[in-house]
Every structure is written in C-alpha cells, then in structure tokens.
Backbone as a ProteinNet text record, in pm:
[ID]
protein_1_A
[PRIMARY]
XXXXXXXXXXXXXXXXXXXXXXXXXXXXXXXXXXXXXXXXXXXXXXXXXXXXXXXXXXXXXXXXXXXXXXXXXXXXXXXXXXXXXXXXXXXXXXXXXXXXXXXXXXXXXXXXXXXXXXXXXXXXXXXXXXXXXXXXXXXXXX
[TERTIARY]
-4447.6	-4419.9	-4448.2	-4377	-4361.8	-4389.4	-4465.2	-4512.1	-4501	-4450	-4443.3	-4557.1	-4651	-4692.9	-4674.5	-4716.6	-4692.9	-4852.9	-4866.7	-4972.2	-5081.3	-5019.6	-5076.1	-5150.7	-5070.3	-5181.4	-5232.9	-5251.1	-5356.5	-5458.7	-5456.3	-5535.6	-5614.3	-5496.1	-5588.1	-5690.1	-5626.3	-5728.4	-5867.6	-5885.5	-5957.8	-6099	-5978.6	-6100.3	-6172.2	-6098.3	-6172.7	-6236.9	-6200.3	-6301.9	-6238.9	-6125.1	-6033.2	-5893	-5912.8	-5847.7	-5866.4	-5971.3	-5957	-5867.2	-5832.2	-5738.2	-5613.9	-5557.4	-5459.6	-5454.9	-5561.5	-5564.3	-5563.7	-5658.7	-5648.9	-5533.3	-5462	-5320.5	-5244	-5229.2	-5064.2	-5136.1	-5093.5	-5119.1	-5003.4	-4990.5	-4855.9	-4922.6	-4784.2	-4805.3	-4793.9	-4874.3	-4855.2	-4822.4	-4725.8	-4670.7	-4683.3	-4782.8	-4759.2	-4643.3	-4581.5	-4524	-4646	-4622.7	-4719.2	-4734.5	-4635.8	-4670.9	-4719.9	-4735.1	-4787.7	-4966.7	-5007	-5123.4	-5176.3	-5064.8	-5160.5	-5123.2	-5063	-5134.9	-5239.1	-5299	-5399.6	-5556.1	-5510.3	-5645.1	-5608.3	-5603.4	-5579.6	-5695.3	-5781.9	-5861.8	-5959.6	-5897	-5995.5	-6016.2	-6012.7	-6044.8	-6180.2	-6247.4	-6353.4	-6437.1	-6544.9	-6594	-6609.2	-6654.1	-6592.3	-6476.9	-6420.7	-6228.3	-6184.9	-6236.9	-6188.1	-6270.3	-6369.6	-6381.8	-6303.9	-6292	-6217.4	-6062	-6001.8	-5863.9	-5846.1	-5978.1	-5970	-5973.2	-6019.6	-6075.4	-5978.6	-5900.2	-5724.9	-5662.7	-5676.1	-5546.9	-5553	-5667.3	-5727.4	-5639.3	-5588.2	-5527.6	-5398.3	-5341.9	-5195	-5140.8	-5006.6	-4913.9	-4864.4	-4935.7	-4825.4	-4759.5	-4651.9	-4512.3	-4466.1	-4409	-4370.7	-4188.2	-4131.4	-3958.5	-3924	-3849.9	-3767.4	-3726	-3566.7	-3529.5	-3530.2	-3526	-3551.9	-3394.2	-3313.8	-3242.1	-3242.6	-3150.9	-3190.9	-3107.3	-3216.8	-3181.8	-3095.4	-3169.1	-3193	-3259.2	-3173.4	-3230.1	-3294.4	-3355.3	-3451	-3589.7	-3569.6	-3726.5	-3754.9	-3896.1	-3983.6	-3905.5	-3956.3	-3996.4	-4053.4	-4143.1	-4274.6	-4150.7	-4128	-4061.8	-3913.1	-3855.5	-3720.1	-3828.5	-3892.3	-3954.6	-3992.8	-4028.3	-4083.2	-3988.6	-3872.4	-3761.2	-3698.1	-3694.7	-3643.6	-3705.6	-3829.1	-3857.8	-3831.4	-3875.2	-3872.2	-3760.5	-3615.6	-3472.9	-3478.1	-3513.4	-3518.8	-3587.3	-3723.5	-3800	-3761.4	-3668.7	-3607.8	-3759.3	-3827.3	-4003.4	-3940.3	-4046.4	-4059.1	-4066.3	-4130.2	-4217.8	-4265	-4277.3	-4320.8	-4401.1	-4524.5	-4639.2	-4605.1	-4595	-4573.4	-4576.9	-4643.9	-4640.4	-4527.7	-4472.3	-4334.3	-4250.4	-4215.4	-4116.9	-3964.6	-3890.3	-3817.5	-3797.1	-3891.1	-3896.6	-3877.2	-3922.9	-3979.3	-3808.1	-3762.6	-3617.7	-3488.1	-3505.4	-3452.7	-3447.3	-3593.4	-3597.1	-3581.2	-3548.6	-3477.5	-3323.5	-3282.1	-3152.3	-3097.3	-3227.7	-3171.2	-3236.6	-3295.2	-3314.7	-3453	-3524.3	-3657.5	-3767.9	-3838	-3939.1	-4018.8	-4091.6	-4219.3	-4340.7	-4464.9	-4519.5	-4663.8	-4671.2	-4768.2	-4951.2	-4986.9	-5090.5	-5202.5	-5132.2	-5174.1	-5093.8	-4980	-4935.8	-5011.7	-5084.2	-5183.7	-5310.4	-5367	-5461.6	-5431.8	-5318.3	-5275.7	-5265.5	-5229.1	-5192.9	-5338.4	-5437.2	-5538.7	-5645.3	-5606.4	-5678.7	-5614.1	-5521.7	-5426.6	-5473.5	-5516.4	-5564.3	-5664.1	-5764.6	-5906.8	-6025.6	-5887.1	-5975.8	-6051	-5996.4	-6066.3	-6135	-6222.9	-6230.8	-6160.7	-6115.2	-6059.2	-6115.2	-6238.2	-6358.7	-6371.3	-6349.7	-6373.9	-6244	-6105.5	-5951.3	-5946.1	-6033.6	-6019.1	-6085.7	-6221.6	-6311.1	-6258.5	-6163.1	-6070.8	-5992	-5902.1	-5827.1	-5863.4	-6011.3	-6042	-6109.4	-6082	-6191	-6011	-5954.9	-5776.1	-5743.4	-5777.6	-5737.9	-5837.3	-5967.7	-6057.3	-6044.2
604.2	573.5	425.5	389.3	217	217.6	140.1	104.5	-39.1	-34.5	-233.8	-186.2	-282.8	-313.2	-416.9	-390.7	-470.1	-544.8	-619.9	-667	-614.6	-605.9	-530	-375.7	-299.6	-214.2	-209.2	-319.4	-339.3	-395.5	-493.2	-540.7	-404.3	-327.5	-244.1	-133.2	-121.6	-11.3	-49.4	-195.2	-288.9	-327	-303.1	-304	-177.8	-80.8	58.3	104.7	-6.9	44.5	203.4	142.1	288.3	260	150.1	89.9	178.8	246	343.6	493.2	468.4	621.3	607.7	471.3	407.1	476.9	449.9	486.1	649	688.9	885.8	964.1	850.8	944.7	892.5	815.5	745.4	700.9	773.6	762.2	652.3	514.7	469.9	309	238.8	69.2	-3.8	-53	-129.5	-262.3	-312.7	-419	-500.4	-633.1	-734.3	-845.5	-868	-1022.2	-1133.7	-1253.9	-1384	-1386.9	-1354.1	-1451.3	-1313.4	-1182.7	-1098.3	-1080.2	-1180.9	-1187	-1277	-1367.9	-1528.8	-1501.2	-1391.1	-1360	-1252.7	-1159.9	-1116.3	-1174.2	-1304.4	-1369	-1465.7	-1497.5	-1651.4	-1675.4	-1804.7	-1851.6	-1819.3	-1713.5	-1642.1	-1484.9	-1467.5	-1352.9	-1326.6	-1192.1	-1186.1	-1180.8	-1197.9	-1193.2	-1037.1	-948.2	-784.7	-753.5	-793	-734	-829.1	-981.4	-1034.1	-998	-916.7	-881.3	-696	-620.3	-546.4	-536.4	-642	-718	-752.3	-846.1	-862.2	-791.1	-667.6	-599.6	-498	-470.6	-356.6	-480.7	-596.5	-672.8	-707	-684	-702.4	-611.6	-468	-370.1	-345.6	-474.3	-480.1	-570.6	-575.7	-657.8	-798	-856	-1004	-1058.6	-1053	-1067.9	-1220.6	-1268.1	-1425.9	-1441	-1437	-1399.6	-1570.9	-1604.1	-1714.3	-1721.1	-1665.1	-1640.9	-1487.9	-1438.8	-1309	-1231.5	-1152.8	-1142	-1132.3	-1182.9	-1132.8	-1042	-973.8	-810.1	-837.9	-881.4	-837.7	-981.3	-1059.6	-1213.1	-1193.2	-1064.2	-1047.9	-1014.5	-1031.4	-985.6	-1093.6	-1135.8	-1218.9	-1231.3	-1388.9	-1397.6	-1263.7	-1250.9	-1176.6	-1047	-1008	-869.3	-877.4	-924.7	-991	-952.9	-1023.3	-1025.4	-895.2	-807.3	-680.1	-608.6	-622.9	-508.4	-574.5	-682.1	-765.1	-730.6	-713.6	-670.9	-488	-432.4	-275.6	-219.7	-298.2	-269.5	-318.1	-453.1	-494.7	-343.8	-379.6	-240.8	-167.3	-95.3	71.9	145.6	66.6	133.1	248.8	372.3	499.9	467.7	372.9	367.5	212.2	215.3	83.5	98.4	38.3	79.1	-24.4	28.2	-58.1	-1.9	-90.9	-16.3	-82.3	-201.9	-308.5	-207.6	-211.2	-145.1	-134.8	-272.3	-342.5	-296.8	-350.4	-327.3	-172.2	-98.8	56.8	66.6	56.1	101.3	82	-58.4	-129.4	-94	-44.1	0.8	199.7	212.7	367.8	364.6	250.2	209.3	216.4	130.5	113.3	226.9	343.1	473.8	508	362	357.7	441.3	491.5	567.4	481.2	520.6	433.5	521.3	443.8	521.2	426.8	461.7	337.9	387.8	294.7	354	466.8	537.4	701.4	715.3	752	826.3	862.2	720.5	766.4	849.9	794.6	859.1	1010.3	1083	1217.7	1256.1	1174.9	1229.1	1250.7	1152.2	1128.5	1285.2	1364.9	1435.9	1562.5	1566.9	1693.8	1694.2	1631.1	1599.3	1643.9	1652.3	1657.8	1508.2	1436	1314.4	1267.7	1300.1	1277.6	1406.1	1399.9	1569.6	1490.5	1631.1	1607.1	1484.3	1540.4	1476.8	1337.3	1270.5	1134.1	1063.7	1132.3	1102.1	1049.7	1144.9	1149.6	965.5	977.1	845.8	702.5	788.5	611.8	590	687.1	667.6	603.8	586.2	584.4	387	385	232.6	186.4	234.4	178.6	91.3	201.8	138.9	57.2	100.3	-17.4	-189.4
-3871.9	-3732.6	-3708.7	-3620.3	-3594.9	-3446.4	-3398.7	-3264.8	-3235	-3138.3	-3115.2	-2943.7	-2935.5	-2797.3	-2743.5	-2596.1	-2499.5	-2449.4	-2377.8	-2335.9	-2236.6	-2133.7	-2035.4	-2100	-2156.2	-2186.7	-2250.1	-2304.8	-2475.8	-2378.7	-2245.1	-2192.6	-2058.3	-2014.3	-1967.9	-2058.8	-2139.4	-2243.1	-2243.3	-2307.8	-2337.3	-2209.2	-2102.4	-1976.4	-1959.7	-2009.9	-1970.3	-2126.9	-2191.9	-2393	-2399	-2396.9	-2507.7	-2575.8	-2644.3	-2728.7	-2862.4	-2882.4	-2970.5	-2988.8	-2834.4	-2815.5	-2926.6	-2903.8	-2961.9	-3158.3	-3187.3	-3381.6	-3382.4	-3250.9	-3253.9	-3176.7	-3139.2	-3121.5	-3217.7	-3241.5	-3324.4	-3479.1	-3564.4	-3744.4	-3765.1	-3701.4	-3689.8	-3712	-3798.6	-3784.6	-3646.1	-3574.2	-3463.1	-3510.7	-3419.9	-3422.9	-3322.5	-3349.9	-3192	-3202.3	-3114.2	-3121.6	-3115	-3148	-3173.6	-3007.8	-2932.4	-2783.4	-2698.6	-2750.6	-2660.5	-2718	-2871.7	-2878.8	-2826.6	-2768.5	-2717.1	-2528	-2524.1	-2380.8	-2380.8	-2491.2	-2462.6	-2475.3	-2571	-2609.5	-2568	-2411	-2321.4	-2310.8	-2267.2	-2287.9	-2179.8	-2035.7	-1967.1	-1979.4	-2107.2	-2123	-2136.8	-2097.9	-2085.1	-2241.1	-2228	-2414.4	-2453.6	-2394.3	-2402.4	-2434	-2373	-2405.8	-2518.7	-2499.5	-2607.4	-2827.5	-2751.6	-2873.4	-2939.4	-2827.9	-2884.1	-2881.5	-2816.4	-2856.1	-2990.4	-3054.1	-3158	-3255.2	-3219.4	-3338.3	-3359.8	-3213.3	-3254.8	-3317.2	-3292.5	-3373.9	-3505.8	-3545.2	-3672.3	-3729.4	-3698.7	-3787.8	-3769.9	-3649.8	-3639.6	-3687.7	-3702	-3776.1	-3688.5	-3720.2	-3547.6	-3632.9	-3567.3	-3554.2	-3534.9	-3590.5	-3496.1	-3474.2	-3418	-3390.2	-3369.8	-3414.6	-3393.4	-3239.7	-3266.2	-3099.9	-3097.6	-2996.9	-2942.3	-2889.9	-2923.6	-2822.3	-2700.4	-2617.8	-2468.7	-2430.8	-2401.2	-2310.7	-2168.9	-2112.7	-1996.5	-1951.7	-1800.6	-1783.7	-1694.9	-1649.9	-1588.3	-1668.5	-1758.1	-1888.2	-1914.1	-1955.9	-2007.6	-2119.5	-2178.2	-2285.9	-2386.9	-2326.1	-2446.6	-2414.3	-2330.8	-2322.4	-2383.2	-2406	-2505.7	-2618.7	-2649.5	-2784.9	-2833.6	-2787.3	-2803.7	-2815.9	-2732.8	-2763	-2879.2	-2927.1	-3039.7	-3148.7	-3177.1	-3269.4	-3290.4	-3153.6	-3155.8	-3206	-3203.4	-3240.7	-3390	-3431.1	-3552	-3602.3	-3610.5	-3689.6	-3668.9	-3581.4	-3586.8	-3502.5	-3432.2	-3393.3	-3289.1	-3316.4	-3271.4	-3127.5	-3077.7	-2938.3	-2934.5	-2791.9	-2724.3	-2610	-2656.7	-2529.2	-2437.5	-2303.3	-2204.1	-2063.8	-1969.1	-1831.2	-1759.5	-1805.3	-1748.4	-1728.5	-1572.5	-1518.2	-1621.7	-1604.5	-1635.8	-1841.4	-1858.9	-2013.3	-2059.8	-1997.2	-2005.8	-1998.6	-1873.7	-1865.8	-1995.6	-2011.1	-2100.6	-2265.6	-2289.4	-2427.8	-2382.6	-2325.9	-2270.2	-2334.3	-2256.9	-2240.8	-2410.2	-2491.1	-2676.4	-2737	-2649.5	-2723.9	-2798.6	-2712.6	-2789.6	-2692.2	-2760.6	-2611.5	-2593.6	-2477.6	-2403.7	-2350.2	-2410.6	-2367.4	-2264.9	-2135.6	-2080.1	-2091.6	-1995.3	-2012	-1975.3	-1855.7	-1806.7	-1937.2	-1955.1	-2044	-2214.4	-2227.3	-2297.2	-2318	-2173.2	-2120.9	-2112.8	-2072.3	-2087.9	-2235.4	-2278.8	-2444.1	-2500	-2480.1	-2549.6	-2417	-2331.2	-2255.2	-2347.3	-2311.9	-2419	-2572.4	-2672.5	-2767.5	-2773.9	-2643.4	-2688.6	-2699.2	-2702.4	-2746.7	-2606	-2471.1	-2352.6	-2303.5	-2212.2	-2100.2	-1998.5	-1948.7	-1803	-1677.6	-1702.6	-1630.5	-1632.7	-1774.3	-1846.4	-1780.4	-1800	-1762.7	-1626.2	-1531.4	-1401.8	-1362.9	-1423.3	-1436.1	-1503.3	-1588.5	-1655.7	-1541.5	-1497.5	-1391.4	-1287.3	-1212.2	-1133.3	-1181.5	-1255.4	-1311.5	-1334.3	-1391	-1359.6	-1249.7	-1132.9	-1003.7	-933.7	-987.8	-970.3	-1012
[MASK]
++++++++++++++++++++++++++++++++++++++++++++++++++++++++++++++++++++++++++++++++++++++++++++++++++++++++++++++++++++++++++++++++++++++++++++++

C-alpha cells in the first residue's frame, strides 16, 4: 500500500500525539513531497510537534518533484504536488482534510482519508476507546 500525505493532518495528529495511529492502521509506504515537509517543519513550529514530525518522517519517503502537474488552478503548490506524486506512484490513499484536494484526488480515483476519518478508523480498530475519540475530538476543535 502507497500513501502520499498532506500537511495539515500530519500537523493536526501531531498536536493531539497520535501520529502513531498512522503506522497501526496503514502497514503502508508513506510518501511526503519536499514542500509539504518544509511546511510541517517551518520555523514556528512548536518543539513537541516538531519532534514527533520528525520522528513520522524519519520512516517516510520525501519526495522532491520537479514540476508538479496542475490539477486544478485553484490548488496549492504543495497540493498539485501531492496529487502529482499520488498519480505518479499509483498511491492507495491520500491523507488530507483540503476540501479542494480531497475532491480532486476523488476525481483521479484516489481515496482520501482526513483526519476524523482516522480517528474513526483508529476507534473501530481498537486502537482508540470511544471515550479517548470523543477527547481527541474535543482538543481538535480546541
């Protein structure tokens, strides 16, 4: 299984320290682009998140893309880049909460999965209690 991510939920996981859900659901290669790691490790990141940023990226693949196709001239940079690679690699899935992007890699047949959607996967699993889900949720919107 091939996974390309997105930023945002590598950065929300990271705030709520469940960046580990990520290795106990998906037995899968994650894939970053170069410019969706240099927006998670910008230079105001907190030293908490920036150490377990580092430590999921330690076991992912970054990516560096020349030019990116463009999708869609309403997508980022970094989000071109992600579906650019996700189509290159043939990837199973693309973590992402981007409205826009989510639709888009629908559109090329790729699934998406954000970050409740993990949080459910990882409650269904076992890997959360209900109880814990309800409390990530709640530090989410915090």
């Amino acid at each position: 299984m091939i996974i390309v991510a997105d930023s945002a939920l590598l950065i929300f996981l990271a705030k709520i320290n469940q960046l580990s859900l990520l290795n106990g659901l998906f037995s899968a290669q994650i894939l970053v682009p170069v410019v969706v790691r240099k927006e998670i490790l910008g230079p105001n990141v907190p030293p908490d998140e920036e150490r377990l940023l580092t430590g999921l990226l330690s076991g992912c693949q970054i990516v560096a893309l020349r030019i990116p196709t463009r999708f869609a001239q309403a997508l980022s940079y970094a989000d071109n880049c992600i579906l650019t690679l996700a189509v290159k690699e043939q990837a199973n899935v693309i973590l992402s909460d981007d409205r826009l992007l989510r639709k888009t890699a629908l559109i090329e047949g790729i699934r998406v999965v954000g970050t409740i959607g993990i949080l459910i996967r990882a409650t269904k699993a076992s890997l959360l209690s209900p109880k814990k889900y309800v409390k990530l949720l709640e530090e989410l919107v915090d």
